[in-house]
TORPA-4810 file (N, C-alpha, C, O; in nm, 3 decimals):
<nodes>
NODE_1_0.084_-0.121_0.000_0.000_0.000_0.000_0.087_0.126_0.000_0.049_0.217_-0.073_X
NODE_2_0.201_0.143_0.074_0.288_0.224_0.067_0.382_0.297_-0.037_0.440_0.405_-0.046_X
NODE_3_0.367_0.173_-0.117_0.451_0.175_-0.275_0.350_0.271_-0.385_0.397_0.343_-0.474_X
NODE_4_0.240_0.257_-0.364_0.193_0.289_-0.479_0.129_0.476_-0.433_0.098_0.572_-0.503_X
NODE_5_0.132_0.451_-0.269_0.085_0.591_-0.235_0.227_0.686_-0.284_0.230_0.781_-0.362_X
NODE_6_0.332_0.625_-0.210_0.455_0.749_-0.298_0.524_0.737_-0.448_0.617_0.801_-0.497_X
NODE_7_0.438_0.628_-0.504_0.432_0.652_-0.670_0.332_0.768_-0.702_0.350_0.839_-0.800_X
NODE_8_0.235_0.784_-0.624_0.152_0.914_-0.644_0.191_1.003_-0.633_0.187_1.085_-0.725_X
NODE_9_0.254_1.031_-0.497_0.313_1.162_-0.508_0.434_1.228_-0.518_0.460_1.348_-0.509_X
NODE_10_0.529_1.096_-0.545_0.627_1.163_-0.628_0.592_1.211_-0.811_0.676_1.257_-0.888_X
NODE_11_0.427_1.180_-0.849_0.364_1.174_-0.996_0.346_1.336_-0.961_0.369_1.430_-1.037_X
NODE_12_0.302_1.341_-0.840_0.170_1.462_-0.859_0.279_1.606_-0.848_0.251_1.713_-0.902_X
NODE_13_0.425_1.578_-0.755_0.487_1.638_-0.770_0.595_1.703_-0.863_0.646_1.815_-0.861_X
NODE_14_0.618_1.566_-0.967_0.662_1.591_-1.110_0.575_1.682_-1.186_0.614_1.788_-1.235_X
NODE_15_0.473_1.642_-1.193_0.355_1.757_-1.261_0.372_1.893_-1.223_0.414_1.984_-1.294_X
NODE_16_0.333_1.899_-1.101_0.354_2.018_-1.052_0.500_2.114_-1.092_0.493_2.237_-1.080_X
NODE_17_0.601_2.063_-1.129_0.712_2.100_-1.156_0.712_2.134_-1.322_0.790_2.226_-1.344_X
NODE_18_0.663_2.097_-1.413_0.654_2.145_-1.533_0.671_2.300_-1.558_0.652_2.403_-1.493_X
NODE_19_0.712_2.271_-1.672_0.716_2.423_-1.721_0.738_2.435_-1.878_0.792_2.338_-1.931_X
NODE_20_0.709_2.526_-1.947_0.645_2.563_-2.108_0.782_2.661_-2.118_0.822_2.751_-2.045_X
NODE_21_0.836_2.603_-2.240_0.974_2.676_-2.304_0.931_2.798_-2.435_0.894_2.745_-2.540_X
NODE_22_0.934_2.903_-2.434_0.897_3.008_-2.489_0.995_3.087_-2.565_1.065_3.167_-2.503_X
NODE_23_1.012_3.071_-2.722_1.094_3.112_-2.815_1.148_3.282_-2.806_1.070_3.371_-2.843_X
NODE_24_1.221_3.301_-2.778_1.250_3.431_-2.823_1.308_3.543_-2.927_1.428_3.544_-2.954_X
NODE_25_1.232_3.624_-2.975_1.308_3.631_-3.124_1.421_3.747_-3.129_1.426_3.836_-3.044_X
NODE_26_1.505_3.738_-3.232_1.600_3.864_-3.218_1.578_3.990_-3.193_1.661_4.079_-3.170_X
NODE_27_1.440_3.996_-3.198_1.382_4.154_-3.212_1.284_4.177_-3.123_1.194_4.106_-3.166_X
NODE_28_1.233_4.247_-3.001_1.117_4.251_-2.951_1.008_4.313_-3.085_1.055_4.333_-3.197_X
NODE_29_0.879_4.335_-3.057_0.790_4.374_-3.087_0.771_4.493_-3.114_0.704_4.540_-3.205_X
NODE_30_0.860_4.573_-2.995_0.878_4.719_-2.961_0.988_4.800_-3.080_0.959_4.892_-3.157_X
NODE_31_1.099_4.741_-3.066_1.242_4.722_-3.167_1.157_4.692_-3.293_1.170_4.782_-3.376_X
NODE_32_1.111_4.637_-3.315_1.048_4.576_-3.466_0.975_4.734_-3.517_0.987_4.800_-3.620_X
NODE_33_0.926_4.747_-3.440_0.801_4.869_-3.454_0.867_4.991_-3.479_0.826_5.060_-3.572_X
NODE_34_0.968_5.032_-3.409_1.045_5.158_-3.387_1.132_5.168_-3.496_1.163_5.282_-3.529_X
NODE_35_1.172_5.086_-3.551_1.223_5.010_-3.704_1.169_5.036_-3.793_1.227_5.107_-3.875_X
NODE_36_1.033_4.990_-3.820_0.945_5.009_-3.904_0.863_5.110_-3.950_0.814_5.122_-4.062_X
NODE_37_0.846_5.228_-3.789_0.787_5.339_-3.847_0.875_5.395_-3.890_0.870_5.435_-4.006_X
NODE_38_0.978_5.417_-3.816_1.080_5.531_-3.859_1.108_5.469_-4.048_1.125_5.565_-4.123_X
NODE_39_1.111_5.373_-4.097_1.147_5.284_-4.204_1.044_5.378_-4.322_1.081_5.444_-4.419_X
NODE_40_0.897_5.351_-4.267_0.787_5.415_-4.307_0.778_5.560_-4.385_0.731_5.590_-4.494_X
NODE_41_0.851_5.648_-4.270_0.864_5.772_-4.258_0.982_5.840_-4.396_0.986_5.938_-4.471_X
NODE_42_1.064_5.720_-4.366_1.159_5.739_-4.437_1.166_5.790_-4.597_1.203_5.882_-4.670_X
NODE_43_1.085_5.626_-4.593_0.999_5.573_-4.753_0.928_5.710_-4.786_0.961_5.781_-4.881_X
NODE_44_0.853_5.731_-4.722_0.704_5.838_-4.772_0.781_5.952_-4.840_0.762_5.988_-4.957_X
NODE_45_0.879_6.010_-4.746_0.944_6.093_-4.798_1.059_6.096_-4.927_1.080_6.184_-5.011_X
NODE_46_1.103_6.003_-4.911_1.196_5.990_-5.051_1.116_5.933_-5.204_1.167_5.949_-5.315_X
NODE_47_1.013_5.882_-5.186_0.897_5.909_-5.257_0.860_6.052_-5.353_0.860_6.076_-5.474_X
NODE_48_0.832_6.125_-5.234_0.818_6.252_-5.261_0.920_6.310_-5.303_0.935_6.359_-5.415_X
NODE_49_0.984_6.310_-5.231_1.114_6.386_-5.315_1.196_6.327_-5.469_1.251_6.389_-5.560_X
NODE_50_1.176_6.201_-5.449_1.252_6.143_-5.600_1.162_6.155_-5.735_1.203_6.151_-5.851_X
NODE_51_1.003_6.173_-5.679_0.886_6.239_-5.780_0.897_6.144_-5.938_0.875_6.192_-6.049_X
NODE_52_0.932_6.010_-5.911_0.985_5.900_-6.081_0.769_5.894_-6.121_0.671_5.886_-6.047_X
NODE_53_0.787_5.904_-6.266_0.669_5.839_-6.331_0.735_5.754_-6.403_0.856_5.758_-6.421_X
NODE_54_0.653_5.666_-6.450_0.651_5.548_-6.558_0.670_5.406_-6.491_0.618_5.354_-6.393_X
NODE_55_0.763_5.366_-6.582_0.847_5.214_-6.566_0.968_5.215_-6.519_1.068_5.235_-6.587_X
NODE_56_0.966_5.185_-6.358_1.059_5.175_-6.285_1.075_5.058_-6.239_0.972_4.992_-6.229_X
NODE_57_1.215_4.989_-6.194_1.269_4.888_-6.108_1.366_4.968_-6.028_1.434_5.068_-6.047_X
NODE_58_1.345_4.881_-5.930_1.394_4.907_-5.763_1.521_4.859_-5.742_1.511_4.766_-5.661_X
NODE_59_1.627_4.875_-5.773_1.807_4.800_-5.708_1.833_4.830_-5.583_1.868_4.936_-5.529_X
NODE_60_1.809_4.706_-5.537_1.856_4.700_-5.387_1.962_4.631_-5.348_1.996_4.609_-5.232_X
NODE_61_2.039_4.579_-5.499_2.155_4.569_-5.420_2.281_4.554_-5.312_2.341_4.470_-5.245_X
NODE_62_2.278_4.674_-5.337_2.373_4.739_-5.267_2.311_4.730_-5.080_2.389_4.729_-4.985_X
NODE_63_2.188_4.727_-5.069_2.126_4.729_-4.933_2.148_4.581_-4.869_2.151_4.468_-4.919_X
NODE_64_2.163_4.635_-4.731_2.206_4.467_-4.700_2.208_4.481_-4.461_2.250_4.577_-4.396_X
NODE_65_2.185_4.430_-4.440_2.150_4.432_-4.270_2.005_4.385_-4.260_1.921_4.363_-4.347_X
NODE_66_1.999_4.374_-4.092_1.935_4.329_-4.061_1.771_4.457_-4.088_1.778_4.577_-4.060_X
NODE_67_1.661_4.400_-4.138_1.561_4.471_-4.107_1.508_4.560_-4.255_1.403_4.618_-4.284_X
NODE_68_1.613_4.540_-4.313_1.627_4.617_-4.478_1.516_4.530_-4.552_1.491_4.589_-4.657_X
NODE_69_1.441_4.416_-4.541_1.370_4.370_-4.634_1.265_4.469_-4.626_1.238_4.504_-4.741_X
NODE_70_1.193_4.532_-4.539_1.069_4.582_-4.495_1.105_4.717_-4.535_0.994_4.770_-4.538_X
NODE_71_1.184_4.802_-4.565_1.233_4.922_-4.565_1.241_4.933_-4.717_1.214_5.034_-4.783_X
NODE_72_1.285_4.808_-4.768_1.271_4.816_-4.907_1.179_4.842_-4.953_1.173_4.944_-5.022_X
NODE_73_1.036_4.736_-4.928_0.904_4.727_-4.952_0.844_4.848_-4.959_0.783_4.901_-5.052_X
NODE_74_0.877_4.899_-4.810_0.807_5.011_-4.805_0.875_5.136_-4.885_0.791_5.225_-4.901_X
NODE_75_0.985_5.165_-4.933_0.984_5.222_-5.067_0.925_5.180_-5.215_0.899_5.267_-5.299_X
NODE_76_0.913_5.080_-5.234_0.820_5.065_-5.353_0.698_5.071_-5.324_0.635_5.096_-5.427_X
NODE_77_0.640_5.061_-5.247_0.486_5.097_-5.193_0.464_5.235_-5.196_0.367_5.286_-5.250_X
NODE_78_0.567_5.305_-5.129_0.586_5.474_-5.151_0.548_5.528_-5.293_0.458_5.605_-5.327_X
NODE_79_0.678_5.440_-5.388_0.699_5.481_-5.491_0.591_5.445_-5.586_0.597_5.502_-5.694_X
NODE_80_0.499_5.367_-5.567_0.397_5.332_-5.631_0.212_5.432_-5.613_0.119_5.453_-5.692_X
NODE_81_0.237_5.466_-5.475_0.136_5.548_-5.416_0.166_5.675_-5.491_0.075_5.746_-5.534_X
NODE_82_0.325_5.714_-5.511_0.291_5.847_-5.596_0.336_5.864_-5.779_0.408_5.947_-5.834_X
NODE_83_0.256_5.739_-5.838_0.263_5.718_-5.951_0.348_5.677_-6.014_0.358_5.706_-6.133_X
NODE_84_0.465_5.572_-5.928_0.523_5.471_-6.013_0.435_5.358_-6.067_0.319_5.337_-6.031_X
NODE_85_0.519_5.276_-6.175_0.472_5.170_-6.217_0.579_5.054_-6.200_0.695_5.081_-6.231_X
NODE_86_0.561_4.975_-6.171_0.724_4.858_-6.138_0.694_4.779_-6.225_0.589_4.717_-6.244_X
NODE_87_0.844_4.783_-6.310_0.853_4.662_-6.396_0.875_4.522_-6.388_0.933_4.501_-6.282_X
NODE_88_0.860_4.433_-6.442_0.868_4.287_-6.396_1.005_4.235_-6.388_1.032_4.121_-6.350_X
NODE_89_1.092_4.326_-6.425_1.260_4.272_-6.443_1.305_4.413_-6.467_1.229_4.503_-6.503_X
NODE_90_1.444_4.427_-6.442_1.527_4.545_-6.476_1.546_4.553_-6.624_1.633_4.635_-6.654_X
NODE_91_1.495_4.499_-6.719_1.535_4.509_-6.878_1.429_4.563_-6.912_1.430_4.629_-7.015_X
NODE_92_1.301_4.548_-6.830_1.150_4.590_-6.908_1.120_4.715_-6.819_1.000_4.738_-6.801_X
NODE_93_1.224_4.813_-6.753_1.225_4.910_-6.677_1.291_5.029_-6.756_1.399_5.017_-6.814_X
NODE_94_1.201_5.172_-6.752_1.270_5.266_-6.852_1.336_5.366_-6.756_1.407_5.456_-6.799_X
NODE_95_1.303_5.342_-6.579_1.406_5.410_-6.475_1.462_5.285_-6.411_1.417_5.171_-6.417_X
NODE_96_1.574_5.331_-6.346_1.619_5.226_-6.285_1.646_5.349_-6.147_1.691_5.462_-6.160_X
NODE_97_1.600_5.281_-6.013_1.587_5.308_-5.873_1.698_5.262_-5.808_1.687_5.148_-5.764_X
NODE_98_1.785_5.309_-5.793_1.910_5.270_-5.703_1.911_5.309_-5.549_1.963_5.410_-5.501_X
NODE_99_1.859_5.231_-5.495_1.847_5.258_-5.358_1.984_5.237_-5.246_2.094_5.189_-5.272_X
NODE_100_1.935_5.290_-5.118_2.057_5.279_-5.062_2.021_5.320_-4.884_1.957_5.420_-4.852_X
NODE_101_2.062_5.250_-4.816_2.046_5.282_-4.647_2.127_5.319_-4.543_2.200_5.228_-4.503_X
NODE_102_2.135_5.404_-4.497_2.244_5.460_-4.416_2.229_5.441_-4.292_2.334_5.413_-4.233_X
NODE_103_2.109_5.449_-4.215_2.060_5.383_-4.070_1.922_5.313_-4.075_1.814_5.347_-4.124_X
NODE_104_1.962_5.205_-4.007_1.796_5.164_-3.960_1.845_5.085_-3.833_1.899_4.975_-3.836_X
NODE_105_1.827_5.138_-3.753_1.814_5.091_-3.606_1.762_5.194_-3.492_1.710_5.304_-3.508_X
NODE_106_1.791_5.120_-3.364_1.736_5.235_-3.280_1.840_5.285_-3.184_1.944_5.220_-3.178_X
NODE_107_1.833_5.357_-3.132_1.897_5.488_-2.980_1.827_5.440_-2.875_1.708_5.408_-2.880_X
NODE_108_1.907_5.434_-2.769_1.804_5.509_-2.663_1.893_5.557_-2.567_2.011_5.524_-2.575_X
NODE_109_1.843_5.650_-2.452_1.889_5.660_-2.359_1.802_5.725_-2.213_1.685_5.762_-2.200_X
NODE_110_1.902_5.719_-2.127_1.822_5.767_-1.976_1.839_5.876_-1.916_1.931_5.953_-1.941_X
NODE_111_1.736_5.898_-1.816_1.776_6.026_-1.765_1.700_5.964_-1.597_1.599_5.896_-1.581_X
NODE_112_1.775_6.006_-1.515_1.710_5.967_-1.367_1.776_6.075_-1.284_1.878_6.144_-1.294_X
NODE_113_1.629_6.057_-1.154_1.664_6.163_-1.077_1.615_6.070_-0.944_1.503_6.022_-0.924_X
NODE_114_1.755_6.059_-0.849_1.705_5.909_-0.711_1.859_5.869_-0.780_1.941_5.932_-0.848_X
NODE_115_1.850_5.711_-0.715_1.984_5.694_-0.665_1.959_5.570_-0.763_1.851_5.513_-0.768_X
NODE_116_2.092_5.527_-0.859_2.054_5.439_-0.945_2.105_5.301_-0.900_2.217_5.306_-0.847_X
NODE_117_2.044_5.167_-0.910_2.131_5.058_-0.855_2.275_5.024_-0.878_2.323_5.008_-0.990_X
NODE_118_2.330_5.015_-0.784_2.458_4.975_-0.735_2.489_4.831_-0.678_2.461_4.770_-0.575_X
NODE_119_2.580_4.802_-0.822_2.668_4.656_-0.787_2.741_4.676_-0.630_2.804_4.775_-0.593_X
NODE_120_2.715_4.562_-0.559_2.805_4.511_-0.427_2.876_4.329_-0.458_2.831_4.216_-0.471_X
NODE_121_3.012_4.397_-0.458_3.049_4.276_-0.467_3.032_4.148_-0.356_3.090_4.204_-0.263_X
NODE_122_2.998_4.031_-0.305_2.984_3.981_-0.232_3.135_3.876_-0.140_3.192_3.789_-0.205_X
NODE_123_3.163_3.896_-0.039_3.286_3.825_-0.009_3.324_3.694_-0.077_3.438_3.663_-0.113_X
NODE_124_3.173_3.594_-0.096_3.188_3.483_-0.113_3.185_3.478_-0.262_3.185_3.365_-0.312_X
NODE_125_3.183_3.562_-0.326_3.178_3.590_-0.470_3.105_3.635_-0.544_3.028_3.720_-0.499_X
NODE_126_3.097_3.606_-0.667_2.932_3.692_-0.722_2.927_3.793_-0.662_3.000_3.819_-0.567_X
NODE_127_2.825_3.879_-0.716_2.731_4.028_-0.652_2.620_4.049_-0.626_2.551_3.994_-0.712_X
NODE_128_2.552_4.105_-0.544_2.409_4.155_-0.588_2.460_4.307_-0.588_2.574_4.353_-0.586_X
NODE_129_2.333_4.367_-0.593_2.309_4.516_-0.645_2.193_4.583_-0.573_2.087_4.521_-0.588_X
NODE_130_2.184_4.714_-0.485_2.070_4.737_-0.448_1.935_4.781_-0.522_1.940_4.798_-0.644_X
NODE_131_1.831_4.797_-0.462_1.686_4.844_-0.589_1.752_4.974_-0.649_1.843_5.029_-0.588_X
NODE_132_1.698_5.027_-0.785_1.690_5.137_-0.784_1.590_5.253_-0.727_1.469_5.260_-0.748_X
NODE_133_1.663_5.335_-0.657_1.515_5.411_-0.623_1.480_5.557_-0.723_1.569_5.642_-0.723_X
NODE_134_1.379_5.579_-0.789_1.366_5.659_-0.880_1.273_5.792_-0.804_1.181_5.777_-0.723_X
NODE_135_1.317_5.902_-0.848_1.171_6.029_-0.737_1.126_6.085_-0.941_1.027_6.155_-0.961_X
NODE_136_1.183_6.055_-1.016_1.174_6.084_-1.170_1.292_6.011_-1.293_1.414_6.031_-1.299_X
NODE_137_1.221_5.935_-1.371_1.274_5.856_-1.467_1.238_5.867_-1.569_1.117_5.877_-1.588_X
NODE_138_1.340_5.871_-1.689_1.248_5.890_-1.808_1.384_5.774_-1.936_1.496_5.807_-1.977_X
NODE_139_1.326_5.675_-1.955_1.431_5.615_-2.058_1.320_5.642_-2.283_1.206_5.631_-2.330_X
NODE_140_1.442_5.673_-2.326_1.377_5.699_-2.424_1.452_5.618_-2.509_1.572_5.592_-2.500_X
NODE_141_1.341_5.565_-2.622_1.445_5.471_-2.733_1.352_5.500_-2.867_1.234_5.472_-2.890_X
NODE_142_1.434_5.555_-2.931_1.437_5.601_-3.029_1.469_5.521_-3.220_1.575_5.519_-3.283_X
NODE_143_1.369_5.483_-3.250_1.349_5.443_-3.391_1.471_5.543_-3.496_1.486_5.660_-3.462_X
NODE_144_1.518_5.513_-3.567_1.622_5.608_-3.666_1.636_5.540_-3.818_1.680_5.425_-3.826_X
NODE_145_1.597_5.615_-3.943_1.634_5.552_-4.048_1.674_5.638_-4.133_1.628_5.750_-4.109_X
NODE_146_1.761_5.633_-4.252_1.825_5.713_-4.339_1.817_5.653_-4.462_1.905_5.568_-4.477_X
NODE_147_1.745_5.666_-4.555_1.747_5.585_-4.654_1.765_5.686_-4.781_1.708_5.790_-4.749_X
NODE_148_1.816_5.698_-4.902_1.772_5.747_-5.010_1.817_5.665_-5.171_1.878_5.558_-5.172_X
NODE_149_1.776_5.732_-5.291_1.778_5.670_-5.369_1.827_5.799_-5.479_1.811_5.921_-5.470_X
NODE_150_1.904_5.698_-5.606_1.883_5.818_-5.746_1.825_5.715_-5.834_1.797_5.595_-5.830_X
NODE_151_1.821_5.811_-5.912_1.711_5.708_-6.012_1.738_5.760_-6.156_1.727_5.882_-6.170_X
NODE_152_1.771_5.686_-6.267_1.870_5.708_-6.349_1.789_5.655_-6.457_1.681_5.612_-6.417_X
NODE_153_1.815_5.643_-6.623_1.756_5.628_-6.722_1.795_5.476_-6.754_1.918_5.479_-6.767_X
NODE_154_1.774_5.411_-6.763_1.826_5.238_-6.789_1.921_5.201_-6.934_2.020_5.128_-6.948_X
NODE_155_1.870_5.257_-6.998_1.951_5.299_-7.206_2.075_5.379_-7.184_2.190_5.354_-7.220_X
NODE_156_2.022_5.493_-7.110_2.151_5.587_-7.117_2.236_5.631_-6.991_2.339_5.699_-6.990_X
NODE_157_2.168_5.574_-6.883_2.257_5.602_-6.764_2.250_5.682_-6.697_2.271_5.672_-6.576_X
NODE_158_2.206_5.829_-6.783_2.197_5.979_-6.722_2.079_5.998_-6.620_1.973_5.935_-6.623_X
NODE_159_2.113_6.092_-6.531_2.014_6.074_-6.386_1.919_6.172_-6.461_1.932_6.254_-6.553_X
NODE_160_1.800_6.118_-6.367_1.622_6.158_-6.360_1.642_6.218_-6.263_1.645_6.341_-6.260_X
NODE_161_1.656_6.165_-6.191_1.655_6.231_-6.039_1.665_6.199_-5.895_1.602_6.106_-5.844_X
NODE_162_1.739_6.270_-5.837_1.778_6.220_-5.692_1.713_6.238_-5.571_1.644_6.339_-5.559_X
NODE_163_1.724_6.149_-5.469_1.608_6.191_-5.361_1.691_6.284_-5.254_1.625_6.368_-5.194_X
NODE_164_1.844_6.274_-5.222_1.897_6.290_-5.108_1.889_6.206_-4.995_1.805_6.117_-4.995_X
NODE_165_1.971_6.222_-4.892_1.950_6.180_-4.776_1.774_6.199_-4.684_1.745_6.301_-4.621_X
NODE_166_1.698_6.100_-4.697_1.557_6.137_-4.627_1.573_6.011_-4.512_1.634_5.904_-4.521_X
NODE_167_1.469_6.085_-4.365_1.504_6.030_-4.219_1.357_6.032_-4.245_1.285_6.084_-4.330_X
NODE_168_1.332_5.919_-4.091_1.260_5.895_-4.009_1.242_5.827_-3.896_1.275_5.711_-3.871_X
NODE_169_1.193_5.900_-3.834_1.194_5.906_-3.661_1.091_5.826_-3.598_0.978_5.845_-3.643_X
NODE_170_1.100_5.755_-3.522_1.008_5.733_-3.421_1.037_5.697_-3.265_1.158_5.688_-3.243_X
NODE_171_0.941_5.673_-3.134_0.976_5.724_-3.005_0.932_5.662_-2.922_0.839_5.734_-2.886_X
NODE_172_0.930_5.580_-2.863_0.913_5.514_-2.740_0.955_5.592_-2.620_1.071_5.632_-2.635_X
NODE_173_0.889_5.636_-2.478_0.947_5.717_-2.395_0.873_5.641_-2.277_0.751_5.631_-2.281_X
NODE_174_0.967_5.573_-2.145_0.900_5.531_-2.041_0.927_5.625_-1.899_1.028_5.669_-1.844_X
NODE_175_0.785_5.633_-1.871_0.803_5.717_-1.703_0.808_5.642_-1.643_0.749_5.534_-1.650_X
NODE_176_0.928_5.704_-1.520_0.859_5.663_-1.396_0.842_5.786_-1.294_0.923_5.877_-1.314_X
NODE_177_0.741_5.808_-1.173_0.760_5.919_-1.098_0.740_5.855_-0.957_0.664_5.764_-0.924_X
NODE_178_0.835_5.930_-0.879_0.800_5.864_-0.724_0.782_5.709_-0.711_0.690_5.653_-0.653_X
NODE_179_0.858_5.665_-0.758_0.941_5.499_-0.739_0.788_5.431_-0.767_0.809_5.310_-0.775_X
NODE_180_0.614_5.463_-0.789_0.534_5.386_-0.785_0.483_5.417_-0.910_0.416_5.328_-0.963_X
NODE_181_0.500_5.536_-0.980_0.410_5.544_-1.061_0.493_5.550_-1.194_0.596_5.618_-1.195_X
NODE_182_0.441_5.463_-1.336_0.459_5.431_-1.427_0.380_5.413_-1.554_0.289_5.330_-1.556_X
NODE_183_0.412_5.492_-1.673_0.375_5.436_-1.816_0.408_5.501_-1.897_0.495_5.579_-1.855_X
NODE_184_0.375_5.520_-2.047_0.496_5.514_-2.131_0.390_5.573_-2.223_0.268_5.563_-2.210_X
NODE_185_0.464_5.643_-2.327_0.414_5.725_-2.452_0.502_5.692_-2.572_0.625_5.701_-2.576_X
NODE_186_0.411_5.649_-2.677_0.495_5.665_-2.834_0.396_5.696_-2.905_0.280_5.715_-2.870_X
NODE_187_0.459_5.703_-3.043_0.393_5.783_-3.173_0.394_5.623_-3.247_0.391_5.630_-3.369_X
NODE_188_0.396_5.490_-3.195_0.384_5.374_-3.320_0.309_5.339_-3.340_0.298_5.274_-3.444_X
NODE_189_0.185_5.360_-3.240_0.023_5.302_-3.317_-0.072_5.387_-3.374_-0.015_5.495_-3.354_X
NODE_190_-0.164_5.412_-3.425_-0.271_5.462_-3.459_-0.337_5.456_-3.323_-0.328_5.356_-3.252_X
NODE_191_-0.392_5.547_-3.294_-0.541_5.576_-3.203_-0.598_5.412_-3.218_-0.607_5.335_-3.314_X
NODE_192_-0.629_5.400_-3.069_-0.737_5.297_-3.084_-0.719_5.137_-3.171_-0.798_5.052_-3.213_X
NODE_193_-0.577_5.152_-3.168_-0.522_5.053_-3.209_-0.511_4.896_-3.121_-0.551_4.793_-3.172_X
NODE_194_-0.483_4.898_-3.060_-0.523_4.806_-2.922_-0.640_4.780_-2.857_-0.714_4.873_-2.827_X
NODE_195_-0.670_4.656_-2.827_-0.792_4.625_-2.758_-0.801_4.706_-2.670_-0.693_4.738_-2.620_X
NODE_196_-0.903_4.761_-2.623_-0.987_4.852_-2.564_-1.096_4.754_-2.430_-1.137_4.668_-2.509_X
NODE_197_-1.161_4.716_-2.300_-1.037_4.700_-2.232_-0.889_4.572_-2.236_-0.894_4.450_-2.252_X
NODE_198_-0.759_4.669_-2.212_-0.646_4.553_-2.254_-0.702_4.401_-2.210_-0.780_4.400_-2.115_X
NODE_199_-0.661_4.256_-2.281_-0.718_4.170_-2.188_-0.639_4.158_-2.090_-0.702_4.156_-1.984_X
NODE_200_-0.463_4.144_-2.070_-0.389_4.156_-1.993_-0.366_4.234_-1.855_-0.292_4.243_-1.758_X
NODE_201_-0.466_4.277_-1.908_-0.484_4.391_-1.766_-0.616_4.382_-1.646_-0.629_4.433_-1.535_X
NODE_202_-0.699_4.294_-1.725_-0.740_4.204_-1.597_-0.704_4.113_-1.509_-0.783_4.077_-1.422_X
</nodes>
């Protein structure tokens, strides 16, 4: 009788011990986003400014890092919203789009007012570190992209026209005030973009 009662609960206590392994990707959600608008911003504008009609292809080439597939896109989406046409190959193209990226990543930095945590080394080795205590905090991380393009005749080589260096920005900013109170402001969603009430927050 004894055998099979602590086959139980050495069972019930294995169970209890489980746990669910959860992938993590190179990029938060946040990073992805701050990437992408600023990417956005970028696009819209060199659009505008490079002003191509007709039969264009896109050379991207030369573009190459992490996050550049989406930055691309979103210049031909640009370039299409203000009356390009994209050709099916660079031979059946009467501009050719030479693109090119100078930043796409993000910044950030801090500002605190309180006493910030401090490493203590421990005799027996290792460290801990005390809390931080904050009376005003503000960490900001910052989206950054630089992209531009020229755009040249495909037969003869001679430029149509150039966009320059065009940016875009975007902003993540987290409070804190009086060590309890906390939350955060950016420009990456649309209004009303998020479930409305959060479910997470019940």
């Amino acid at each position: 009788m004894r055998l099979p009662l602590l086959l139980s609960i050495v069972g019930f206590g294995l169970a209890g011990c489980s746990t669910s392994h959860v992938t993590t990707p190179a990029r938060s959600a946040t990073e992805q986003l701050l990437i992408s608008t600023a990417a956005d911003q970028a696009a819209e504008r060199l659009a505008g400014r490079l002003a191509v009609q007709g039969s264009i292809y896109v050379d991207s080439a030369g573009v190459e890092g992490y996050d550049t597939k989406y930055a691309v896109s979103a210049v031909r989406d640009a370039l299409l919203r203000h009356g390009a046409a994209m050709a099916e190959n660079r031979d059946k193209a009467a501009i050719i789009v030479e693109l090119r990226v100078g930043a796409l990543s993000v910044d950030s930095e801090s500002s605190l007012l309180g006493i910030p945590s401090i490493d203590i080394p421990m005799p027996v080795g290792g460290s801990s570190s005390t809390p931080e205590i904050s009376l005003f905090k503000k960490e900001l991380t910052q989206g950054v992209a630089k992209i531009a393009a020229t755009a040249y005749d495909r037969t003869s080589g001679t430029l149509v026209s150039s966009s320059g260096p065009q940016y875009g920005f975007s902003n993540r900013a987290e409070w804190v005030l009086l060590l309890m109170l906390s939350w955060d402001t950016n420009d990456l969603l649309p209004p009303k973009t998020r479930p409305d009430p959060k479910p997470w927050d019940d």
